[in-house]
N, C-alpha and C positions, 0 to 999 in steps of 0.2 A: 761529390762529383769531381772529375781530375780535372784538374788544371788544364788548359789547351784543348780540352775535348771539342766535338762540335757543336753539341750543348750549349756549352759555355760562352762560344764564338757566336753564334748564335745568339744570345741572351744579351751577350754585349753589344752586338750590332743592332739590336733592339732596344737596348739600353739609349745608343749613342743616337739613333733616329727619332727616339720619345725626348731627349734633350733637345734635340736639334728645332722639334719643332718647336717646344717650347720655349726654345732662346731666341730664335727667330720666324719661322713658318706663322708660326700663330698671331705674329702682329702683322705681318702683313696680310695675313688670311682673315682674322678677325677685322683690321682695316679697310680691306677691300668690301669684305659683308656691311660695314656700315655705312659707308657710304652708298651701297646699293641700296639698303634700309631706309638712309635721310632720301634718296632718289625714290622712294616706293617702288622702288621696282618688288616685282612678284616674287613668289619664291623661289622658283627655280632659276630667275637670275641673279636673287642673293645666294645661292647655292654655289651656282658659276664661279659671283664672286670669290667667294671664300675656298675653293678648290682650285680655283686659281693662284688664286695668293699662299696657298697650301705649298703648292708646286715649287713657284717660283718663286718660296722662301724656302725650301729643300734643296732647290737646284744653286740659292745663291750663297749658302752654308757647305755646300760642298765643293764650290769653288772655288771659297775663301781657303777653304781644309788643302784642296787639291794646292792652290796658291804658295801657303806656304812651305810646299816643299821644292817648287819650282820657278818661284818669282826670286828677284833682289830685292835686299834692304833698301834701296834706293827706289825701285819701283814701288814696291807696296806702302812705302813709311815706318817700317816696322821691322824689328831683326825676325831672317829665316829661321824657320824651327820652332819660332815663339811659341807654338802649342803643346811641341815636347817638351820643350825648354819648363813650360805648365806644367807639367806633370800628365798631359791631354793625350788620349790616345783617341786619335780622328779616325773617320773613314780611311784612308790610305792605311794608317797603321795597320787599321784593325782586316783589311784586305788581306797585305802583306802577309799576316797572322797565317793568312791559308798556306802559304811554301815558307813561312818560316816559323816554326811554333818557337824557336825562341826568344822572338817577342814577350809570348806570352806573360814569362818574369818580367818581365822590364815594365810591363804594362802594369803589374800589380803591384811593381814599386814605384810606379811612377815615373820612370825615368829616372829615378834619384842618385845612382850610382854611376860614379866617373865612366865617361868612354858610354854611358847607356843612349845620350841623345846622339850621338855623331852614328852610333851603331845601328838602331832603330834609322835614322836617317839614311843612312846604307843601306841598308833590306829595302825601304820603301823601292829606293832608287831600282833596287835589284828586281825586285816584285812588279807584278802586276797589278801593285796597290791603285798608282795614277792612272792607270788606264780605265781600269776599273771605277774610280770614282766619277773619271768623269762619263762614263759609260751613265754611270747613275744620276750624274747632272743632267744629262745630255736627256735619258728617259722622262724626267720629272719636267723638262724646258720642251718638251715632244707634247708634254697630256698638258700644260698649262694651255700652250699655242693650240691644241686642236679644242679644249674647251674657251679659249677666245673669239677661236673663228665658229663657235657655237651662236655667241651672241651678233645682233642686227649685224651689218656691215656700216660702219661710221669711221672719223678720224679716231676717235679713241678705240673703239675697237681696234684698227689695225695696230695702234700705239700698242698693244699689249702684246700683240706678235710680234713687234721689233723688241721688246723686253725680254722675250725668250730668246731671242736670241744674242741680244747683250747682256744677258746675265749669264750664258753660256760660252760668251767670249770673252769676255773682261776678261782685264791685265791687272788688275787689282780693287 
């Protein structure tokens, strides 16, 4: 398979999604279902739960992603770029991928070679990467909030619609 193809772009953004949920989505997805669980609620609102928290642990990993290429070290706590700087190619990057395939290298080395983070960092900027991601935030904090207002109408109920929306807004 080449390199840069759509395949591949593809595979990686499916790659980067199956992590995502696993590094984050799933403790809050899996957290939300159990307390629906110790609650007995039925099944279909331990479902809720856990597709909620699905959501709006998808939407809060791509904020963070989106974050760091657009917050300060001062605001977040943490120096910019820290994910290239990892060797990490995030949603943004792997965006970007689409108007700039020469990402691609940099992404299979990791960012490892001088001038690769500052450069990758430039495309983003250049790219449609940020838009895009939070386009994706934005969609996943969209289905959490309309599966919230699924459930009764209560205080915590609405608590879970102002969640999508600050986790779609957050500054860090």
């Amino acid at each position: 398979m080449q390199l840069g193809s759509k395949e591949t772009e593809n595979e990686r953004f499916a790659h980067y999604l199956t992590k995502t949920y696993r590094k984050t989505a799933s403790l809050i997805a899996n957290a939300l279902k159990s307390v629906a669980l110790l609650a007995n609620a039925d099944e279909n609102i331990s479902e809720i739960a856990f597709q909620y928290g699905r959501n709006i642990g998808l939407a809060f990993q791509l904020v963070d992603d989106l974050l760091d290429f657009v917050s300060t070290a001062e605001t977040m706590g943490k120096p910019t770029a820290a994910d290239l700087k990892l060797g990490l190619a995030t949603a943004p990057v792997l965006f970007a991928c689409e108007k700039y395939p020469e990402l691609n290298p940099m992404i299979m080395r990791r960012f490892q070679e001088p001038g690769d983070v500052e450069k990758a960092f430039e495309l983003v900027h250049k790219s449609q990467g940020l838009e895009q991601t939070r386009f994706l935030a934005r969609k996943h904090c969209i289905e959490a909030i309309r599966l919230a207002q699924e459930l009764a109408e209560s205080p915590y109920q609405k608590a879970l619609v102002v969640v999508g929306d600050l986790v779609l807004n957050r500054m860090k």
